[in-house]
MARDRENRO-285340 format. One line per 5 residues: for each residue x, y negated, z negated of N, C-alpha, C. Coordinates in steps of 0.2 Angstrom, whole numbers. Atoms other than C-alpha are relative to their C-alpha. Layout:
X/Y/Z/X/Y/Z/X/Y/Z; ...;
//
This chain:
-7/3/0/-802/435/-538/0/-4/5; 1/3/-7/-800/421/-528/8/-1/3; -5/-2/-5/-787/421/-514/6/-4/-1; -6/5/5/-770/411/-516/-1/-7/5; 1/4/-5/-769/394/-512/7/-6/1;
-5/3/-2/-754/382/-507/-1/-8/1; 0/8/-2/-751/362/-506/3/-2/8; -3/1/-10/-750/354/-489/0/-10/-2; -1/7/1/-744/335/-491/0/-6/5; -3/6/-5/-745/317/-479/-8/2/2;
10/3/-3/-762/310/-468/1/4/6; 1/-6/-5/-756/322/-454/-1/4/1; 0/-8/1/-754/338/-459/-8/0/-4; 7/1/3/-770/334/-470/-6/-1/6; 1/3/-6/-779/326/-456/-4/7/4;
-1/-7/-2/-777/342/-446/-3/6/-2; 2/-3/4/-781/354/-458/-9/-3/1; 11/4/-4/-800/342/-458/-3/2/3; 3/0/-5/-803/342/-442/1/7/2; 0/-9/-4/-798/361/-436/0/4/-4;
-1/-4/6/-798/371/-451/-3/-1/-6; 3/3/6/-809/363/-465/0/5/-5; 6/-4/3/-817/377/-472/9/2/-5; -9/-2/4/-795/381/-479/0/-5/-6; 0/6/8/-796/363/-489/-4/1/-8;
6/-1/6/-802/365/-507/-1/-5/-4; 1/8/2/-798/350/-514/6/-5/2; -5/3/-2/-790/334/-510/3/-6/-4; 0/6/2/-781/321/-521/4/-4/4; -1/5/-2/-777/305/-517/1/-5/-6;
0/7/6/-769/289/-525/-5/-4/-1; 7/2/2/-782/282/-534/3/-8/2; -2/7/-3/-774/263/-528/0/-1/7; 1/2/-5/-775/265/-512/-5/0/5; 7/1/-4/-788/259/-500/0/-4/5;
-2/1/-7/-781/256/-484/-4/4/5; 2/-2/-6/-787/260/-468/1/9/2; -2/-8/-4/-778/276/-466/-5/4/-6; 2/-4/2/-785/282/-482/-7/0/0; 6/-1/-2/-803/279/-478/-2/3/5;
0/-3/-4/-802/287/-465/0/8/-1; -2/-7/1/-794/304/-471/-9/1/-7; 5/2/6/-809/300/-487/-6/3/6; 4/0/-6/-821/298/-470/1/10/2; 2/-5/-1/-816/316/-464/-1/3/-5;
0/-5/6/-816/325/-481/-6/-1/1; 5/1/0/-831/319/-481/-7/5/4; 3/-3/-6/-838/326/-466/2/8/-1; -2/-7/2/-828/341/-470/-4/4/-5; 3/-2/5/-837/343/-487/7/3/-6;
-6/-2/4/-819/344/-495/0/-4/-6; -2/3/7/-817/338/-514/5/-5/0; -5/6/-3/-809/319/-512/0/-1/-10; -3/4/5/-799/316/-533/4/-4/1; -6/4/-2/-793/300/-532/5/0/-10;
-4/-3/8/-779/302/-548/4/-5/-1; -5/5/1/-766/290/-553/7/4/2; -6/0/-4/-749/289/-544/4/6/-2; -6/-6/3/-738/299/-557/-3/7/-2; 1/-8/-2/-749/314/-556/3/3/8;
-5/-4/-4/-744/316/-540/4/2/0; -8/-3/1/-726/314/-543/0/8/-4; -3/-8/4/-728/329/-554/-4/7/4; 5/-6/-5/-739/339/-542/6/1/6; -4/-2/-4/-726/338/-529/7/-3/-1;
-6/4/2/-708/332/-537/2/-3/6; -4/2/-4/-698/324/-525/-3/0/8; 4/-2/-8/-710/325/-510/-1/-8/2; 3/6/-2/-715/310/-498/-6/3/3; 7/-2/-3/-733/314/-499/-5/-7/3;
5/7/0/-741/296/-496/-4/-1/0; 7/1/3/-752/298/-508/-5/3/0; 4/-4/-3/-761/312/-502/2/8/0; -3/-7/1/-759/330/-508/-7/6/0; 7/-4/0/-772/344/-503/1/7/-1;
-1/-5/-1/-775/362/-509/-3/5/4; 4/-2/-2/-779/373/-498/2/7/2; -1/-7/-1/-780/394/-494/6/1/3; -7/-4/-4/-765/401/-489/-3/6/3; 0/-4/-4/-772/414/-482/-4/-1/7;
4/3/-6/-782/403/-469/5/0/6; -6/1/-6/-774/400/-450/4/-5/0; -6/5/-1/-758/390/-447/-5/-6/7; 2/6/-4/-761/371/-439/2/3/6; -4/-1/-7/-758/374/-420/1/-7/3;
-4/5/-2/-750/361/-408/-7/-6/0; 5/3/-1/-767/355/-402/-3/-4/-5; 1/2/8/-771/351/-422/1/-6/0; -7/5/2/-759/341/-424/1/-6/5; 2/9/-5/-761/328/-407/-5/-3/0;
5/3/1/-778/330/-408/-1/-9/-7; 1/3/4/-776/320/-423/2/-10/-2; -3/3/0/-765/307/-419/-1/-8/3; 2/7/-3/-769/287/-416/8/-4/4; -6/3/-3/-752/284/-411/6/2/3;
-1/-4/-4/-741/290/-398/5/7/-3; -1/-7/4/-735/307/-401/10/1/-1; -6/-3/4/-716/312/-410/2/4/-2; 0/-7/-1/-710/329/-407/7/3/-1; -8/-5/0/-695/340/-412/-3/7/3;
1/-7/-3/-694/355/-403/6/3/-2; -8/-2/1/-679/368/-409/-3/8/5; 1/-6/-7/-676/382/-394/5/4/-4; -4/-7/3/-672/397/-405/5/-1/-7; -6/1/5/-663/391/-421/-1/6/-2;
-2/-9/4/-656/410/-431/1/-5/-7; -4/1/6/-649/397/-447/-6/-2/-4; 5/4/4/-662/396/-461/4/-6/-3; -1/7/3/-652/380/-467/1/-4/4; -2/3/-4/-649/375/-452/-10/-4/2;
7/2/-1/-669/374/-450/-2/-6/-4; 2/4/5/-673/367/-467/3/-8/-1; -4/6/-6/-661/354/-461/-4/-5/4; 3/4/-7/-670/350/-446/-7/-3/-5; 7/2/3/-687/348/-457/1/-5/-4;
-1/5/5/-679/337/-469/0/-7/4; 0/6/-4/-675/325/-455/-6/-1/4; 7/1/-3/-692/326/-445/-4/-3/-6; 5/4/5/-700/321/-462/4/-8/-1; -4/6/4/-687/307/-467/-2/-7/10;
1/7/-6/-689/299/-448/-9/-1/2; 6/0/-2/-707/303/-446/-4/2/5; 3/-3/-5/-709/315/-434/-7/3/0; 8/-3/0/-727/323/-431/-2/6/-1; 0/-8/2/-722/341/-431/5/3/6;
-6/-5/-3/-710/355/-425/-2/5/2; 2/-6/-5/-712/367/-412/6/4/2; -6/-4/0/-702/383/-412/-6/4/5; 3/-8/-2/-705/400/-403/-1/7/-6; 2/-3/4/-711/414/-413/7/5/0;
-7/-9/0/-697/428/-407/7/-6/2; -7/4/0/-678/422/-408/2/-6/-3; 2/6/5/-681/411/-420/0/1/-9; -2/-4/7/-678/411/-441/-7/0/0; 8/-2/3/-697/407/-445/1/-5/-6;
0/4/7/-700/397/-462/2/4/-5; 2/-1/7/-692/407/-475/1/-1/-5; -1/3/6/-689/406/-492/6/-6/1; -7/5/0/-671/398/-488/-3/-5/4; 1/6/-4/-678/387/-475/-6/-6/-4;
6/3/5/-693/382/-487/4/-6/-6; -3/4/4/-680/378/-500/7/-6/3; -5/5/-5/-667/369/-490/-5/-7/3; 4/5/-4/-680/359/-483/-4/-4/-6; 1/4/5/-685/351/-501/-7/-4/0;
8/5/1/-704/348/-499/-1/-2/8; 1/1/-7/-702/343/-480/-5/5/3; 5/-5/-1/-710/363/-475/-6/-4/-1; 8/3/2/-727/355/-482/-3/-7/2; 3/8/-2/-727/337/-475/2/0/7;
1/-1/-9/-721/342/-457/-2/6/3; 3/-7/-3/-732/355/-448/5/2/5; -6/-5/-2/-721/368/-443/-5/6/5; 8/-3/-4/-729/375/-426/3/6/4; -3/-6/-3/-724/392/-418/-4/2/7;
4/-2/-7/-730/397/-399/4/7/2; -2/-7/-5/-727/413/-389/5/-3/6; -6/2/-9/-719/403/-372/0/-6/-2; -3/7/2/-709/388/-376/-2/-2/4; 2/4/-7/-710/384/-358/-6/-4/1;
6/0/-4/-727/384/-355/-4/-7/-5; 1/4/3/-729/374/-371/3/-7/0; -2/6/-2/-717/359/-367/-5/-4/6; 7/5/-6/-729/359/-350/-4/-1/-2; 4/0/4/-742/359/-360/-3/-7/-2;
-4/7/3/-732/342/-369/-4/-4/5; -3/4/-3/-730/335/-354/-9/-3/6; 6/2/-1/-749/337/-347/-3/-5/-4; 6/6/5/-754/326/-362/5/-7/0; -4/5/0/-742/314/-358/5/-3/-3;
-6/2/6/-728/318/-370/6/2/6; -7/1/-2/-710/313/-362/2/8/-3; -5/-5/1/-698/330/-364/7/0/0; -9/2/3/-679/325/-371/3/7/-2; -4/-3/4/-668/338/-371/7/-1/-1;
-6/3/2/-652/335/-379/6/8/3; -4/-3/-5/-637/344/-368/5/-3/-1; -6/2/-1/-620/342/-371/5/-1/8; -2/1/-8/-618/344/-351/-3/-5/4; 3/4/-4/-628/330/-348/4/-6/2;
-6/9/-3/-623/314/-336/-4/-6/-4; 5/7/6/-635/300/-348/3/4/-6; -1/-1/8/-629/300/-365/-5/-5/-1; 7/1/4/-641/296/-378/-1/-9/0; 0/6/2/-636/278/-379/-1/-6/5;
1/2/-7/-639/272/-360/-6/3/0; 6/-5/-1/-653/286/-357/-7/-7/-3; 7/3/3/-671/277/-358/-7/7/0; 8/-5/1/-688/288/-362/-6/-3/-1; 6/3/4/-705/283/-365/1/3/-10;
2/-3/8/-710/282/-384/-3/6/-2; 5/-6/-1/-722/295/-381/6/8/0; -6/-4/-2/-707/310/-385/0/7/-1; -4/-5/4/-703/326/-388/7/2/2; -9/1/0/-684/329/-392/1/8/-1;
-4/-7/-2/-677/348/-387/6/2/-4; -7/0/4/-662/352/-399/1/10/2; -4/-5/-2/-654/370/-393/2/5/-8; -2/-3/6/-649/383/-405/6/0/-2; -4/-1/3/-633/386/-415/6/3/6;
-4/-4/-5/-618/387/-401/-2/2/8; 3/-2/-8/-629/393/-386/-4/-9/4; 0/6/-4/-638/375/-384/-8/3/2; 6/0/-4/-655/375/-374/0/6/6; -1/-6/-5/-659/392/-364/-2/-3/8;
3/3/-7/-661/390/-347/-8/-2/5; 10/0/-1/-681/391/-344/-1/-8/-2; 1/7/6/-680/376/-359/3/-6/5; -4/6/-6/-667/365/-349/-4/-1/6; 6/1/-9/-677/366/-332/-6/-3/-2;
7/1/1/-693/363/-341/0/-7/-3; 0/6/2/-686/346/-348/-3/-6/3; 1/8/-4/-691/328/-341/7/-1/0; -5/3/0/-674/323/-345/7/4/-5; -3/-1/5/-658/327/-353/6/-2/-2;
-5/7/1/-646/318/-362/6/3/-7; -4/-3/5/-630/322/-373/4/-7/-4; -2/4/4/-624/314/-388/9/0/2; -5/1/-1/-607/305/-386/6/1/-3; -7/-2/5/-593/314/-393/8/-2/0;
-5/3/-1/-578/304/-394/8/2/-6; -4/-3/3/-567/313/-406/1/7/2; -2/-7/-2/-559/332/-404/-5/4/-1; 5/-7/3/-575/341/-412/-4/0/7; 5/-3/-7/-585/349/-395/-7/-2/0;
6/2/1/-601/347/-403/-1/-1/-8; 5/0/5/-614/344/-417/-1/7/-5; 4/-4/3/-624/355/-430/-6/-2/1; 4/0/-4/-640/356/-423/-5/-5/-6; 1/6/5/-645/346/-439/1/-6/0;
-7/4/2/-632/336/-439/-5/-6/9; 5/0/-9/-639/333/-417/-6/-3/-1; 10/4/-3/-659/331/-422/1/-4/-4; 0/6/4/-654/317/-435/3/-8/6; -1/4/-3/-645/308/-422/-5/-2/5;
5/1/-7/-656/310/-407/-7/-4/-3; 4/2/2/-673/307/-418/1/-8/-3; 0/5/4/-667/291/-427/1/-7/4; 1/6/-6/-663/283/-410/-4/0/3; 6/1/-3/-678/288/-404/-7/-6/-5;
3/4/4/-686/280/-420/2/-9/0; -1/7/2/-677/264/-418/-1/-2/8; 4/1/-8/-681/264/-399/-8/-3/0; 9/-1/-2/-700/265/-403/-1/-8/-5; 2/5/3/-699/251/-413/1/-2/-10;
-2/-1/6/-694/259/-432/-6/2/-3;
//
């Protein structure tokens, strides 16, 4: 009986999966039209991996993942193999690194949310902590509309130690703070980021806030106090996205 298997979508999270994990990929298609650099590339590790490269035409994709932005690239591989870890995931990356970090979200829609916006701006991946935190479930999976699959979703034991970790590799630390003196729209960062969003109501704990490079709060100019921490990582990532160049 062979073991169960799940679709993981995009050149990142595939990528990943390749290089640290291979032996999990079972086959990988690809738009049979494209033959760009990036897709030579991922062809190049499958390769090396020994992973099954079907290039297939476009609108089978679409029906392998409905409404997914796969880019052309959709791989199946074991579900019961190990989760992508942080390292995974920058290893892999030719271009500076773009990071959401959520410190403790409890709202599974509140998550699936945040995932949907890390995919739609073209974040790299999302790093949670393991305890005080929802986790990927079903609600979050669904709420999150295909996103779960195309941004790795990374869980560590010590936030903290994991933002130092960021910050060794030369990733800027943004957290966003409604107490902060820079608002978002003044505040300057390297491109190199990762963006800090707080949980529901409580905000950024205090370990997290200290462990920031920087912190910056979005400008609220009408009577509402704050955001939806959704509502928050759409703002903060899409300025970062249009800072870095789009």
């Amino acid at each position: 009986m062979s073991s169960p298997s799940r679709l993981i979508f995009g050149f990142h999270s595939i990528l990943a999966k390749l290089r640290h994990d291979p032996g999990a990929v079972r086959e990988i298609y690809v738009d049979v039209m494209r033959s760009d650099s990036r897709m030579r590339d991922l062809r190049s590790h499958a390769d090396f991996a020994g992973a099954r490269v079907l290039p297939v035409e476009h609108t089978r994709l679409e029906a392998m993942a409905p409404g997914a932005r796969h880019q052309g690239v959709i791989a199946t591989v074991d579900a019961t193999q190990r989760h992508v870890t942080l390292d995974d995931v920058l290893d892999t990356l030719d271009e500076p690194a773009f990071l959401l970090v959520l410190d403790g979200i409890q709202d599974p829609h509140n998550l699936g949310a945040c995932l949907r916006v890390a995919d739609a701006v073209g974040a790299h991946a999302i790093i949670a902590p393991k305890d005080r935190a929802v986790g990927l479930t079903q609600t979050a999976v669904k709420v999150a509309s295909g996103a779960a699959e195309t941004v790795p979703y990374i869980t560590v034991t010590n936030l903290a130690r994991s933002l130092r970790q960021l910050k060794e590799r030369g990733i800027w630390v943004v957290g966003a703070d409604g107490k902060a003196k820079e608002d978002l729209y003044t505040a300057r960062w390297p491109v190199a980021c990762a963006w800090v969003l707080g949980a529901e109501g409580e905000g950024l704990r205090r370990l997290t806030r200290e462990t920031c490079d920087q912190l910056v709060s979005i400008p609220m100019l009408g009577s509402v106090a704050s955001l939806n921490v959704s509502v928050a990582t759409g703002v903060c990532l899409y300025e970062a996205r249009r800072r870095a160049g789009g």
